[in-house]
C-alpha positions as a Markdown table, in Angstrom:
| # | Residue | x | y | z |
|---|---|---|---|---|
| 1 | Unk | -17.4 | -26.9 | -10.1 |
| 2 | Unk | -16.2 | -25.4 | -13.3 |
| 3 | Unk | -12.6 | -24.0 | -13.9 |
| 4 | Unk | -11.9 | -22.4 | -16.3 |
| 5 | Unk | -8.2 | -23.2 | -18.3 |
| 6 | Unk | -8.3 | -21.5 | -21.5 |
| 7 | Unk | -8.4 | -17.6 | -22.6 |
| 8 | Unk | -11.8 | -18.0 | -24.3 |
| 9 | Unk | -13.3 | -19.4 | -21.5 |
| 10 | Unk | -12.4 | -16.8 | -19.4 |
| 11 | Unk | -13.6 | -14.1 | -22.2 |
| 12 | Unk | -16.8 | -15.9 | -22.4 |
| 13 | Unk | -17.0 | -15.0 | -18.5 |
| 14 | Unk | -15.5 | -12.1 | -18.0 |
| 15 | Unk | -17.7 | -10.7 | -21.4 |
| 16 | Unk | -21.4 | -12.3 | -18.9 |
| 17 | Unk | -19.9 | -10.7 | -16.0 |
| 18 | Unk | -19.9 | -7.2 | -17.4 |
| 19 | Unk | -23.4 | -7.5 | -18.2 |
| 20 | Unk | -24.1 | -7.6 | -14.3 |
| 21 | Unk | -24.2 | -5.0 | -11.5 |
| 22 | Unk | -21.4 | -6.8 | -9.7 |
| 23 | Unk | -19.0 | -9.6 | -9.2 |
| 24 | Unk | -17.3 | -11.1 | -6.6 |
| 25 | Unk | -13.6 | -11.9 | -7.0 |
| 26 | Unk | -11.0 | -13.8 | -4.2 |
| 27 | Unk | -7.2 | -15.5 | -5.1 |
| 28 | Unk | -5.2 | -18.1 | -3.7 |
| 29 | Unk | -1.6 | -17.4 | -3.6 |
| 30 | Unk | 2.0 | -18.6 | -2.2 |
| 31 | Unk | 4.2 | -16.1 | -0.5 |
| 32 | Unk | 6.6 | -18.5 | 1.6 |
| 33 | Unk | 9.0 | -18.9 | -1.0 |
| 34 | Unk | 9.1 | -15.9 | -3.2 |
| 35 | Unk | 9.1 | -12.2 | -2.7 |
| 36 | Unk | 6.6 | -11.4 | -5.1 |
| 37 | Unk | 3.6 | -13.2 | -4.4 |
| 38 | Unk | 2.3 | -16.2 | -6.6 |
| 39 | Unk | -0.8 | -16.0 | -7.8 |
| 40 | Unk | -2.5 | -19.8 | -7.8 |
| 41 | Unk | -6.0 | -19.6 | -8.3 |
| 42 | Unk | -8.9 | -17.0 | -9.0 |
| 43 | Unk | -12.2 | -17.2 | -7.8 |
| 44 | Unk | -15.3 | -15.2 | -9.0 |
| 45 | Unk | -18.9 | -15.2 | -8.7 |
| 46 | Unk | -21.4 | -13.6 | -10.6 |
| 47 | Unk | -24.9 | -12.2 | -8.9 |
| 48 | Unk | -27.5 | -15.3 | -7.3 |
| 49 | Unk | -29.9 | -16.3 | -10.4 |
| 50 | Unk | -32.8 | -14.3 | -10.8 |
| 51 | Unk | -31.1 | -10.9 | -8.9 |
| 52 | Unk | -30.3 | -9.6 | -12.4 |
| 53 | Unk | -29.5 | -11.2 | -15.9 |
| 54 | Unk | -30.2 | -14.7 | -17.1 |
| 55 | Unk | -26.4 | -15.4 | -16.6 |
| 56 | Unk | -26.6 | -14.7 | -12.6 |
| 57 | Unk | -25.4 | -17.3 | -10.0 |
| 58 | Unk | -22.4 | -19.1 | -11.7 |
| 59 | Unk | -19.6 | -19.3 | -9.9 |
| 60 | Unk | -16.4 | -20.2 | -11.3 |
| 61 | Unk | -12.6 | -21.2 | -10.5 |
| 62 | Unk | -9.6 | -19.5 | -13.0 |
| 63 | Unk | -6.1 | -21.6 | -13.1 |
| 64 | Unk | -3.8 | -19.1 | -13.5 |
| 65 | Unk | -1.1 | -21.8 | -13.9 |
| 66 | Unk | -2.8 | -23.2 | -16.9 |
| 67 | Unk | -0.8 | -23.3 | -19.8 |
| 68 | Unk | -1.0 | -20.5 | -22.5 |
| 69 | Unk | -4.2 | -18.8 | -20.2 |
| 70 | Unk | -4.0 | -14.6 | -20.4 |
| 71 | Unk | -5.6 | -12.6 | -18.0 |
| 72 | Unk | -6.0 | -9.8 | -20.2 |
| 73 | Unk | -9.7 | -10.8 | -20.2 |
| 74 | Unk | -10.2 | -10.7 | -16.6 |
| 75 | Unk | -7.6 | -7.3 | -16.4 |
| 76 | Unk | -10.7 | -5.9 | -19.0 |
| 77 | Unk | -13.3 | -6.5 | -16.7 |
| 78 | Unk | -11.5 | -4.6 | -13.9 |
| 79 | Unk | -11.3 | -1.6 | -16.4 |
| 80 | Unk | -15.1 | -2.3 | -17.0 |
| 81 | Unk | -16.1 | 0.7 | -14.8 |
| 82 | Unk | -19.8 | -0.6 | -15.1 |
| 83 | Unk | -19.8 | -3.4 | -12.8 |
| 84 | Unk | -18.2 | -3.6 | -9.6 |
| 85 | Unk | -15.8 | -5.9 | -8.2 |
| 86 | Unk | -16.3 | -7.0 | -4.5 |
| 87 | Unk | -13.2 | -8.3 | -2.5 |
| 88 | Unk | -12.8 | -9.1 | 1.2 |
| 89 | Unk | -9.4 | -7.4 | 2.7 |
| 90 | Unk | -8.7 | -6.8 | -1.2 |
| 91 | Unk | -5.0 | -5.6 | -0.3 |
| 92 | Unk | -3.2 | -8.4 | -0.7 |
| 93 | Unk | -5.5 | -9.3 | -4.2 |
| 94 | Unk | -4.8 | -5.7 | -5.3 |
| 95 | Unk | -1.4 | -6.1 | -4.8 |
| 96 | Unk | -0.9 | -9.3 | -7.0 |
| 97 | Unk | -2.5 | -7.5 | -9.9 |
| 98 | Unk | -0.8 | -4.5 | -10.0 |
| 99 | Unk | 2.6 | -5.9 | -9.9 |
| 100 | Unk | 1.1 | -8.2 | -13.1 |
| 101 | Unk | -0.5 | -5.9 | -14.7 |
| 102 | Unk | -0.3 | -2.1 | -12.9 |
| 103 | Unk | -4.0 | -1.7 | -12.8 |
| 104 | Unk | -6.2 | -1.7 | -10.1 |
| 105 | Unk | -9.9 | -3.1 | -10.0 |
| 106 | Unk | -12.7 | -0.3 | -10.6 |
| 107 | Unk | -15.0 | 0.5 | -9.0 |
| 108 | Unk | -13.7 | -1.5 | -5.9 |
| 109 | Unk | -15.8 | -3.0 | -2.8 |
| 110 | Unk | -14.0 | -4.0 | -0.3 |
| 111 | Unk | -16.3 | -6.0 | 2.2 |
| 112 | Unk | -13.7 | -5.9 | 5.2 |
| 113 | Unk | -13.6 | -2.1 | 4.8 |
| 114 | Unk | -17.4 | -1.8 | 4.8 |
| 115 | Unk | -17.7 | -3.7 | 7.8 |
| 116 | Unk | -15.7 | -2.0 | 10.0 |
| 117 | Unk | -17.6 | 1.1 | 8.2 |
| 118 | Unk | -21.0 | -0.3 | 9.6 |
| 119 | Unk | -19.9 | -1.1 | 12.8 |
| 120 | Unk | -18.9 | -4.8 | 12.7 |
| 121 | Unk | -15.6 | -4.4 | 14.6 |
| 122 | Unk | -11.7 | -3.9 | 13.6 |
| 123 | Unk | -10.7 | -6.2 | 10.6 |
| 124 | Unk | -13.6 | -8.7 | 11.1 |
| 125 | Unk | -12.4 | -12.1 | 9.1 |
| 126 | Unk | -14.8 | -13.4 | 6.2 |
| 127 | Unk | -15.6 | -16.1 | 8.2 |
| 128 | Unk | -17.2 | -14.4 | 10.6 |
| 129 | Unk | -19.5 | -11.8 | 7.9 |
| 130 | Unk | -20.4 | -15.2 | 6.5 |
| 131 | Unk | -21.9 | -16.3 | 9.9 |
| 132 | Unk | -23.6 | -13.1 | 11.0 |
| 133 | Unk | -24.5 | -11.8 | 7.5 |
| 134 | Unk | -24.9 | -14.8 | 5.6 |
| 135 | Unk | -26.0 | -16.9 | 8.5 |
| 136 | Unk | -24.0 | -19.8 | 7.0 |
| 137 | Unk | -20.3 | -21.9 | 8.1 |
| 138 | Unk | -17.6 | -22.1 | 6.6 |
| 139 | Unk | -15.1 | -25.4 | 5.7 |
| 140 | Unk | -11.6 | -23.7 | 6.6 |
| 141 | Unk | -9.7 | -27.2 | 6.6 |
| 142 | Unk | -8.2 | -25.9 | 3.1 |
| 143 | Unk | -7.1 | -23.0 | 4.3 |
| 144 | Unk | -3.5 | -23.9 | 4.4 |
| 145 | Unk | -2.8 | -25.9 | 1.4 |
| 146 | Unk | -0.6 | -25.8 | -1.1 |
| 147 | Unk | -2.7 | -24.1 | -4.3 |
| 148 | Unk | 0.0 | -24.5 | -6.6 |
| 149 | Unk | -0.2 | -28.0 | -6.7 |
| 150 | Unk | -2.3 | -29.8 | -9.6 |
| 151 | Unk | -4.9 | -31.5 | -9.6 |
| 152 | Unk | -6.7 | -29.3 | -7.1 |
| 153 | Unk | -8.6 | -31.7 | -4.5 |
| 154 | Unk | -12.6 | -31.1 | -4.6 |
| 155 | Unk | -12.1 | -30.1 | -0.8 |
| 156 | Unk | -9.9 | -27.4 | -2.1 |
| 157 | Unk | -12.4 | -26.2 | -5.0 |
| 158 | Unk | -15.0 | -26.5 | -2.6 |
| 159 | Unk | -13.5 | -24.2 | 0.3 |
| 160 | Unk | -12.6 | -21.5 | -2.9 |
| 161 | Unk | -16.0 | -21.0 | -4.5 |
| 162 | Unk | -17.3 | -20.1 | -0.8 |
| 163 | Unk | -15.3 | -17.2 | -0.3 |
| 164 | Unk | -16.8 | -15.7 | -3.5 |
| 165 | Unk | -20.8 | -17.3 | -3.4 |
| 166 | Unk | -21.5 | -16.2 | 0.1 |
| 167 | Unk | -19.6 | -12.9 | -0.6 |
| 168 | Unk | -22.5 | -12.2 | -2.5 |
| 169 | Unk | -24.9 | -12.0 | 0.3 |
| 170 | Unk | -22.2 | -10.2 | 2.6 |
| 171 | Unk | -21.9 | -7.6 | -0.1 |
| 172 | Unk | -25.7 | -6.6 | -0.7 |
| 173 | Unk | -26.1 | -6.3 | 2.5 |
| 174 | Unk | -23.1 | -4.1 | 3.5 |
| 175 | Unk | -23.9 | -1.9 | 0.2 |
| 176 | Unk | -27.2 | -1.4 | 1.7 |
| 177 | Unk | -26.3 | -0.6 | 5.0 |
| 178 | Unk | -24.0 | 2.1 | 3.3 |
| 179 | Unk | -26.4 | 3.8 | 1.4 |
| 180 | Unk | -29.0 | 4.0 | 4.3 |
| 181 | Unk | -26.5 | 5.4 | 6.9 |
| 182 | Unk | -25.5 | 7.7 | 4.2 |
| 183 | Unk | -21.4 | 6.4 | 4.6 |
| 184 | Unk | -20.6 | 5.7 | 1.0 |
| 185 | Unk | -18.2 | 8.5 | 0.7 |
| 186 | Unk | -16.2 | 6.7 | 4.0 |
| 187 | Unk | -15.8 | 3.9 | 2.2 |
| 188 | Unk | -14.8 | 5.7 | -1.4 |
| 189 | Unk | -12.0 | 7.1 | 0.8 |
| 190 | Unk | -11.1 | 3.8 | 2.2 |
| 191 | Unk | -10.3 | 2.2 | -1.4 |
| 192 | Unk | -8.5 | 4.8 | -2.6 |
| 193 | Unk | -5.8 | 4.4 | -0.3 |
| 194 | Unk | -6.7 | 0.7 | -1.8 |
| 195 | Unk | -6.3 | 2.0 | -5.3 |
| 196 | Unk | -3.1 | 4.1 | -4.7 |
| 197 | Unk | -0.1 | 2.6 | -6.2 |
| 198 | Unk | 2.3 | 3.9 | -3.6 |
| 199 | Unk | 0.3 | 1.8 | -1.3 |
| 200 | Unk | 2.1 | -1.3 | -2.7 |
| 201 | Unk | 5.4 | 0.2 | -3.7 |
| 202 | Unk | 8.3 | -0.9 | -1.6 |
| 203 | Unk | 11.5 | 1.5 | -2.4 |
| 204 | Unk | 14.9 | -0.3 | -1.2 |
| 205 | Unk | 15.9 | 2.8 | 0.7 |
| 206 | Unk | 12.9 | 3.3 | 2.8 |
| 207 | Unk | 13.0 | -0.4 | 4.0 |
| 208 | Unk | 15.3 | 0.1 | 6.8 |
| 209 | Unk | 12.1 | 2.9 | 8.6 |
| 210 | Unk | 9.9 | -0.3 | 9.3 |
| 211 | Unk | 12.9 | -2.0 | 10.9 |
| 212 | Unk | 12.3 | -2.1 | 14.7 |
| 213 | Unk | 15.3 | -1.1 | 16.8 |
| 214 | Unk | 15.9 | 0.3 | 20.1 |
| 215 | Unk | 19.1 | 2.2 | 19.2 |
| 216 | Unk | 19.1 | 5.4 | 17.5 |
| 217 | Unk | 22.8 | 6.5 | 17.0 |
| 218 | Unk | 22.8 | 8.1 | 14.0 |
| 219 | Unk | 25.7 | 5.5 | 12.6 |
| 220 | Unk | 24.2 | 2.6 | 13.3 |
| 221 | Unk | 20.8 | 4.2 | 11.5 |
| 222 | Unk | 22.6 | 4.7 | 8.3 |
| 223 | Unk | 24.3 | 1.2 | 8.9 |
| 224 | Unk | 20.9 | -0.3 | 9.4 |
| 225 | Unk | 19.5 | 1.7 | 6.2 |
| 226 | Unk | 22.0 | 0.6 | 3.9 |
| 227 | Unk | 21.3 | -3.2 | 4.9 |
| 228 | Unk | 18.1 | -3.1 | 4.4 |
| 229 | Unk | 18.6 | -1.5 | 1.4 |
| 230 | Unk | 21.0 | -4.1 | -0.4 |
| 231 | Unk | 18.8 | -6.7 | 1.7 |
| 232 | Unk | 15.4 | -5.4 | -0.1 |
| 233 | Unk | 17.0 | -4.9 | -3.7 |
| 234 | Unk | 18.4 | -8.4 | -3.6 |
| 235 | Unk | 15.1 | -9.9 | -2.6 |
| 236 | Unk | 13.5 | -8.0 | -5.0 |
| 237 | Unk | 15.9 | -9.0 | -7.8 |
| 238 | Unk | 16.0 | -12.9 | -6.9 |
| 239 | Unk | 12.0 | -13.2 | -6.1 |
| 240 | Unk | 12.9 | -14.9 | -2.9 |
| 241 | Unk | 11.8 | -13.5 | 0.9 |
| 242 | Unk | 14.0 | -11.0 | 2.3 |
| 243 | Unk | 14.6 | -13.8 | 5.3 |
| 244 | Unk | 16.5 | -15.8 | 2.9 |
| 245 | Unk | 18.9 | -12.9 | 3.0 |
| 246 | Unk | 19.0 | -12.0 | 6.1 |
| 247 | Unk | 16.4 | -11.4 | 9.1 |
| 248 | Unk | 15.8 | -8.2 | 11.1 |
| 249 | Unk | 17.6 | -9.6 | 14.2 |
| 250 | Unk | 21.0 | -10.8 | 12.2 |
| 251 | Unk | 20.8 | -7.3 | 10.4 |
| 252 | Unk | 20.7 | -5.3 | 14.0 |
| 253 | Unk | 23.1 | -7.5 | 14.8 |
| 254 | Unk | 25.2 | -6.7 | 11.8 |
| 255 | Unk | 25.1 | -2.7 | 12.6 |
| 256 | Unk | 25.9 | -3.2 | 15.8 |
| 257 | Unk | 29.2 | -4.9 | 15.1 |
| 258 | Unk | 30.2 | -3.8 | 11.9 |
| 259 | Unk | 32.2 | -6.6 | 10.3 |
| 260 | Unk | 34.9 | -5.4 | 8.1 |
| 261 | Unk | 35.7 | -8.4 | 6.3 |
| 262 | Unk | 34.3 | -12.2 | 6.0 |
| 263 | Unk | 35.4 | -13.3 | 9.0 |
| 264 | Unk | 34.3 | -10.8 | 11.1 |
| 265 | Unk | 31.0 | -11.1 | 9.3 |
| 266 | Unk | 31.6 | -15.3 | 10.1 |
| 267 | Unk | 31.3 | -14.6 | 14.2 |
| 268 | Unk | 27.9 | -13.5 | 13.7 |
| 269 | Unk | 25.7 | -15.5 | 15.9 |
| 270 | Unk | 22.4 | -14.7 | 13.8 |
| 271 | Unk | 23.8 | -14.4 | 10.4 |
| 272 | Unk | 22.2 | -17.3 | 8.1 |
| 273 | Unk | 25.5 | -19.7 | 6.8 |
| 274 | Unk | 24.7 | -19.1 | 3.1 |
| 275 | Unk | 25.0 | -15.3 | 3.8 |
| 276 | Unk | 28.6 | -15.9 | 5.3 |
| 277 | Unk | 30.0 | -15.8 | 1.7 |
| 278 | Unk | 28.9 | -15.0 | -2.0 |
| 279 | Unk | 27.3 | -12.0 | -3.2 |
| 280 | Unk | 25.5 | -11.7 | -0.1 |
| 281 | Unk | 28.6 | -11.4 | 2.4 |
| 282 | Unk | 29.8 | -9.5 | -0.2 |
| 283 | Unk | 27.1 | -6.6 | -0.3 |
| 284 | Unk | 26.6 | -7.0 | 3.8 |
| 285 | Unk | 30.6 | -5.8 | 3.4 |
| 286 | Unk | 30.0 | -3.3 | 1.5 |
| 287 | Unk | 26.8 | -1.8 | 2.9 |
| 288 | Unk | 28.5 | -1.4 | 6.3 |
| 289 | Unk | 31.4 | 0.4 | 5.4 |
| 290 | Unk | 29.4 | 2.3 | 2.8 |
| 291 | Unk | 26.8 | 3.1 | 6.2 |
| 292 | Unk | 30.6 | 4.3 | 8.1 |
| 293 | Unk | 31.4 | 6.4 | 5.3 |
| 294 | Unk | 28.2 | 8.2 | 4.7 |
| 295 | Unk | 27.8 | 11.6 | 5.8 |
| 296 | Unk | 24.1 | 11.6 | 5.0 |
| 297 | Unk | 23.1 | 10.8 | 8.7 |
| 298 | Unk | 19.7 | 9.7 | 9.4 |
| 299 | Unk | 18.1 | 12.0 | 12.4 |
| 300 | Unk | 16.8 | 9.8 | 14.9 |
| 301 | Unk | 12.6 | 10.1 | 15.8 |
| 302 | Unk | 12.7 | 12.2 | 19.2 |
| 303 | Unk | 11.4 | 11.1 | 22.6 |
| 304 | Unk | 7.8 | 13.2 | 21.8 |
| 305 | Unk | 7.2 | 10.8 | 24.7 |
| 306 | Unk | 8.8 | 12.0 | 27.2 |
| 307 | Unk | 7.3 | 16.0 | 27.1 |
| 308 | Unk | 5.3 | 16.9 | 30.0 |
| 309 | Unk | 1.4 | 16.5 | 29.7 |
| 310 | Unk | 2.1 | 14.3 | 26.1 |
| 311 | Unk | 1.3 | 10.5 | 27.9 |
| 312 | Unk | -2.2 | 12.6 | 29.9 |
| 313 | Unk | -3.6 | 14.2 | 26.5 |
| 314 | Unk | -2.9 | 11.0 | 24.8 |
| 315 | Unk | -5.3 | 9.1 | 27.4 |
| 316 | Unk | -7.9 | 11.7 | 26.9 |
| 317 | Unk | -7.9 | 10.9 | 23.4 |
| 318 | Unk | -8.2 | 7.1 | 23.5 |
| 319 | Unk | -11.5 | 8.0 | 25.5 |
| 320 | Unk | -12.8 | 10.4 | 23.3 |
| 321 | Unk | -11.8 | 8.3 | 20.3 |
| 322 | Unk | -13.6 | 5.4 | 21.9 |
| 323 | Unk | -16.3 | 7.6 | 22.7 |
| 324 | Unk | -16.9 | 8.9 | 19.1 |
| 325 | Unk | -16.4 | 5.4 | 17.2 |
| 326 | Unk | -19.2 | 3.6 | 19.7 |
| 327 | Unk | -21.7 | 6.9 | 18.7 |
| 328 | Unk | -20.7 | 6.4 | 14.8 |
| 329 | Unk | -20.8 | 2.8 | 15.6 |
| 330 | Unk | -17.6 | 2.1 | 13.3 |
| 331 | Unk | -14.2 | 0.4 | 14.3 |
| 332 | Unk | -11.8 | 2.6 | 16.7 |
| 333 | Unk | -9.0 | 1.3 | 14.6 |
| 334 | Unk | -10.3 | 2.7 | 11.6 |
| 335 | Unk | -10.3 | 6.4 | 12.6 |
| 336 | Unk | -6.7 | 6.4 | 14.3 |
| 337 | Unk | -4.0 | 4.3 | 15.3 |
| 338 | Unk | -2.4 | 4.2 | 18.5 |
| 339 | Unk | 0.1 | 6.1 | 17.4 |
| 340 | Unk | -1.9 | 8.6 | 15.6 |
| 341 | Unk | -3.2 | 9.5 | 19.2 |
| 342 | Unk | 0.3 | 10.3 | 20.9 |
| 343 | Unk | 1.2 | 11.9 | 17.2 |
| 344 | Unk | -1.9 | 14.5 | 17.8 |
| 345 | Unk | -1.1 | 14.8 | 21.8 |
| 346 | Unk | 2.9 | 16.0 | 20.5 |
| 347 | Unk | 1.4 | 18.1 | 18.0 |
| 348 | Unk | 1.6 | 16.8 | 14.7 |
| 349 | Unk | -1.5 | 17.6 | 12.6 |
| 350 | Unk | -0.8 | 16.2 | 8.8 |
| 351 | Unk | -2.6 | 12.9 | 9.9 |
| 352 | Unk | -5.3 | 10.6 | 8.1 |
| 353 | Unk | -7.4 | 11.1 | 11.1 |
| 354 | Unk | -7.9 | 14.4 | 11.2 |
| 355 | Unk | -9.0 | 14.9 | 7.7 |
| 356 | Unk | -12.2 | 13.5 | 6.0 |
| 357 | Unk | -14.8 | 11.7 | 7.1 |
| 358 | Unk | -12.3 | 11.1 | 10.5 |
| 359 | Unk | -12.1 | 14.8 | 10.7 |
| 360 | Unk | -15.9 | 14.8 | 11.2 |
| 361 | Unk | -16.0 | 12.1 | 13.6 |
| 362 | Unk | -13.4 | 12.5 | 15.7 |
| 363 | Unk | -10.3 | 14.5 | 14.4 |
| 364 | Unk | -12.0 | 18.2 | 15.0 |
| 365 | Unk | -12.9 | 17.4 | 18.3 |
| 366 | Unk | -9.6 | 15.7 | 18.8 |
| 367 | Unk | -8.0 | 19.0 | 17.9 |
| 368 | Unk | -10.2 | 20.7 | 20.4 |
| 369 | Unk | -9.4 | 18.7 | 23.2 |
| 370 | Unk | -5.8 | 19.3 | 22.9 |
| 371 | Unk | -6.6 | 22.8 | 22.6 |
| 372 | Unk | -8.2 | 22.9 | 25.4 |
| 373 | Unk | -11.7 | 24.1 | 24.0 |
| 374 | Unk | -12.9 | 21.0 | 25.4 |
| 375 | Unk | -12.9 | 19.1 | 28.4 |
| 376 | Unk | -14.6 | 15.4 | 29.0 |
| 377 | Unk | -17.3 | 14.3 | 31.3 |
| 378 | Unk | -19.2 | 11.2 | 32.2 |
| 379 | Unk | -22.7 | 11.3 | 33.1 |
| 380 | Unk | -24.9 | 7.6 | 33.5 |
| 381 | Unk | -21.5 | 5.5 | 32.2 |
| 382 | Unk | -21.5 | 8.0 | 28.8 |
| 383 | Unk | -18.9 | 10.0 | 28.0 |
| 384 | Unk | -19.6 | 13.5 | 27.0 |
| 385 | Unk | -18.0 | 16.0 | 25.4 |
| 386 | Unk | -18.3 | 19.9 | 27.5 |
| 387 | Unk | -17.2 | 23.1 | 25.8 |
| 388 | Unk | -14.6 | 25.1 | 28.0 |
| 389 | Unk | -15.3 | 28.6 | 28.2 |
């Protein structure tokens, strides 16, 4: 099990690598006690010997942590447009490396992606593409370890090299598959949503939209949104989890009972002690009365909910949609959300799945059923699409 320490040892790969049609790439990383993830390990895989060049089949481990190694030969094999690199649910990979380095790996595979393109279900794990595809099992007794710890154990090097050798196999086949079902462009527009910087960009002022609350008074919305905004920056700013600050609960908590000074803010029941004083009082403080004082309300979603005939046309869709994704054979999750559904039934139309490859699928017939040029029908336990006149 090589692994690889030095810059010109990661040149010499990288520089065999770019001589073949592919190579397979995975990390290892720590999140729990950081914001920005740490990146502890890099695995890649070149093509099985005797698929393509003479240097095919080695497999090899990259310590990140290892004094004075650069990356810049590994970031010049992603620019290497000539040889693609595979990933499995490359997100939180891509992610790593653009905050390093603000590139992106091209041209991207991403094996997850192709799955659920091919028909293998909604966000089918590695583990299991390894035991239909490559018809092999996986150790996952590593899984949880800690990777920035040195020396790595031989369980641990053994468990990383297999998410990037039996990748391999999952890869060629997928490709395959793609290019016989004529579904390559799906899975072009699949990565570059992957490959779009604003898909790993978190803004401190648009934190507080994925906050989940039941309340939607305007004040307590801009009370929330400037929480989550000082809460974000300062996570951001410190490299530490944005539950060290505060969590969502304490920060509900917080707009609900506005605390004026620091001991109102010290009755909070959910409030973490360390945040009861310091900096972090102190912006809490100030990000309440700052959320009082604001004129710039934010406008509450409405109840599209609620309008006659929405929560009906909604249900027709789910069956149509699961109608269409069992005749293309690809994931129902992968054309439209849940909420993209009762989004279409209220009348919204600027939505992924209606444009695209989804548009062709599903999304025109989607529009058609809610405007009423189509009705459903089941005949033998199919569901069938009938044109109204």
């Amino acid at each position: 099990m090589v692994t690889i320490t030095t810059t010109e040892e990661l040149a010499r790969f990288c520089d065999a690598a770019k001589r073949q049609p592919y190579v397979t790439v995975d990390t290892e990383f720590l999140r729990e006690r950081t914001y920005w993830s740490k990146l502890c390990l890099i695995q890649m895989a070149l093509p099985p010997a005797g698929s393509a060049k003479d240097e095919g089949g080695e497999a090899v481990l990259v310590d990140p942590l290892a004094s004075g190694l650069s990356l810049e030969p590994l970031y010049d094999l992603f620019r290497h447009k000539q040889t693609v690199k595979v990933f499995h649910a490359a997100r939180q990979d891509l992610e790593i490396f653009f905050h390093d380095a603000k590139l992106f790996p091209e041209p991207l595979f991403d094996t997850q992606v192709a799955a659920m393109v091919c028909g293998f279900g909604e966000q089918v794990g590695y583990e299991t593409l390894v035991r239909k595809i490559a018809k092999a099992n996986l150790d996952k007794s590593s899984r949880f370890t800690d990777w920035s710890r040195r020396p790595l154990s031989d369980a641990q090097k053994s468990y990383a090299l297999a998410d990037v050798t039996h990748l391999r196999v999952i890869y060629e086949f997928l490709n395959e598959k793609l290019k016989a079902n004529g579904r390559e462009n799906w899975l072009a527009e699949e990565v570059a949503v992957l490959e779009n910087p604003e898909t790993y960009i978190t803004r401190p002022e648009e934190a507080w939209l994925k906050v989940r609350t039941r309340t939607n008074s305007p004040r307590f919305l801009a009370i929330l949104r400037e929480l989550a905004t000082f809460r974000e920056a300062y996570a951001q700013q410190r490299d530490i989890p944005r539950s060290r600050v505060y969590k969502d609960d304490a920060m509900i908590e917080l707009a609900s009972t506005k605390p004026s000074n620091e001991a109102e803010l010290g009755r909070s029941r959910l409030l973490l002690r360390e945040a009861r004083k310091g900096e972090i009082a102190a912006g809490i403080l100030a990000a309440v009365k700052a959320g009082l004082e604001t004129k710039d309300l934010p406008r509450p979603k409405s109840d599209q909910q609620g309008k006659p005939g929405n929560a009906a046309l909604s249900d027709l869709l789910r069956v149509l949609l699961k109608a269409k994704a069992e005749g293309a054979g690809v994931a129902t999750k992968l054309i439209a959300s849940s909420s993209d559904l009762d989004a279409i039934a209220t009348g919204e139309r600027d939505l992924p799945a209606l444009h695209g490859w989804r548009a062709e699928v599903f999304g025109k017939d989607a529009l058609r059923l809610a405007d009423g040029q189509i009705a459903l029908s089941a005949k033998d336990g199919t569901v069938r699409v009938v044109a109204v006149d």
